[in-house]
C-alpha positions in Angstrom: -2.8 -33.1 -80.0 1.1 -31.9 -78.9 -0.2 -31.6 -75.1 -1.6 -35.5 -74.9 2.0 -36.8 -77.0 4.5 -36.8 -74.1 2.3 -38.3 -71.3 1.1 -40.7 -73.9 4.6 -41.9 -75.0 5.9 -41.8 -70.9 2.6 -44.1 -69.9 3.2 -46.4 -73.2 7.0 -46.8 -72.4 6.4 -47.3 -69.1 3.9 -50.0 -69.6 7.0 -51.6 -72.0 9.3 -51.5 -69.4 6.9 -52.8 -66.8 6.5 -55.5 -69.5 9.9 -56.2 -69.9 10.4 -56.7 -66.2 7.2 -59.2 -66.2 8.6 -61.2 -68.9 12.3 -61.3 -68.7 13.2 -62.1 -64.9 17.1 -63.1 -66.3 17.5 -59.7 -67.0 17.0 -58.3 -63.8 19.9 -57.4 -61.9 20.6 -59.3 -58.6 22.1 -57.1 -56.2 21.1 -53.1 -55.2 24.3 -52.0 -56.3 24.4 -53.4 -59.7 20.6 -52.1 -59.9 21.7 -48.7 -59.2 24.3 -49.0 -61.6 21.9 -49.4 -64.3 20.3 -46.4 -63.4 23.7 -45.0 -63.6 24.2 -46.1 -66.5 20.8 -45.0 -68.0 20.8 -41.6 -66.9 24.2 -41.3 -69.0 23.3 -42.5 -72.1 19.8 -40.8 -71.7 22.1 -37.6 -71.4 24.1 -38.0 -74.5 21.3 -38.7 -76.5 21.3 -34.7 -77.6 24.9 -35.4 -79.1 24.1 -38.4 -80.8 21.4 -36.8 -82.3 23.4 -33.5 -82.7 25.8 -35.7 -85.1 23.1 -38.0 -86.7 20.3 -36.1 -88.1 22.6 -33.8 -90.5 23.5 -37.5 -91.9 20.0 -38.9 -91.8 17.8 -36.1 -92.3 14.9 -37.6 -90.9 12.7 -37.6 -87.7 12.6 -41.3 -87.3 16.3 -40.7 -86.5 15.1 -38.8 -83.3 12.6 -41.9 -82.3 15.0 -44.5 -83.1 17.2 -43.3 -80.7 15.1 -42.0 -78.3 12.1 -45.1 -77.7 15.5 -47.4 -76.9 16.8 -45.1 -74.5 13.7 -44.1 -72.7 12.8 -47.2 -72.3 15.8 -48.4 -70.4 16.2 -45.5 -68.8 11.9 -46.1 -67.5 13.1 -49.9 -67.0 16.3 -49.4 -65.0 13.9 -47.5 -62.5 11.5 -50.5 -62.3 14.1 -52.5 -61.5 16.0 -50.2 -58.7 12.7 -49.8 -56.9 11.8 -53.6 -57.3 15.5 -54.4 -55.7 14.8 -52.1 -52.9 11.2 -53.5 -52.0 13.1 -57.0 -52.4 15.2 -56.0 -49.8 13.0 -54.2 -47.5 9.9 -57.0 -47.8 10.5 -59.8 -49.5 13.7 -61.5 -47.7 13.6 -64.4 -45.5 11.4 -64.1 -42.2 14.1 -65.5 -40.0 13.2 -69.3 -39.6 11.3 -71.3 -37.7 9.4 -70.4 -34.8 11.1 -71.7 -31.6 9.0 -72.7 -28.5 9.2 -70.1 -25.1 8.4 -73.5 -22.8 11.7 -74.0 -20.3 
């Protein structure tokens, strides 16, 4: 049962992330730069999620502590990813193809 919990919570929060990114285009950042900097941003709160935890549970002795924290931050840290790679296939594919075509005939 432990060996089928973390792939099923990473393919369940991914499919919520993918989710989000379907549903709520006004989140989505605009620009590669601020796309990477959500990643940024997830990774770092995704790293001092130990700490908060660290400083939580002795308050709130329980494990739903340890899932409130951790489905939020997972999830944005799965969803910042969707939206880095979806900004980078925007830029590579899915600009404009340059015009009109213009007649060769002189």
């Amino acid at each position: 049962m432990r060996v089928m919990l973390q792939p099923t919570m990473f393919i369940g929060l991914g499919a919520v992330a993918f989710w989000l990114y379907m549903r709520c285009p006004r989140l989505r950042p605009r620009s590669l730069v601020r796309a990477a900097a959500h990643v940024a941003i997830s990774f770092c709160s995704f790293s001092l999620l130990p700490f908060a935890i660290h400083v939580l549970l002795p308050l709130v002795p329980s494990a739903y502590v340890v899932l409130a924290l951790l489905i939020p931050a997972l999830t944005y840290l799965l969803l910042s990813w969707v939206w880095l790679i979806a900004r980078i296939l925007h830029e590579l594919f899915g600009g404009p193809g340059g015009g009109h075509p213009v007649a060769t005939d002189h």
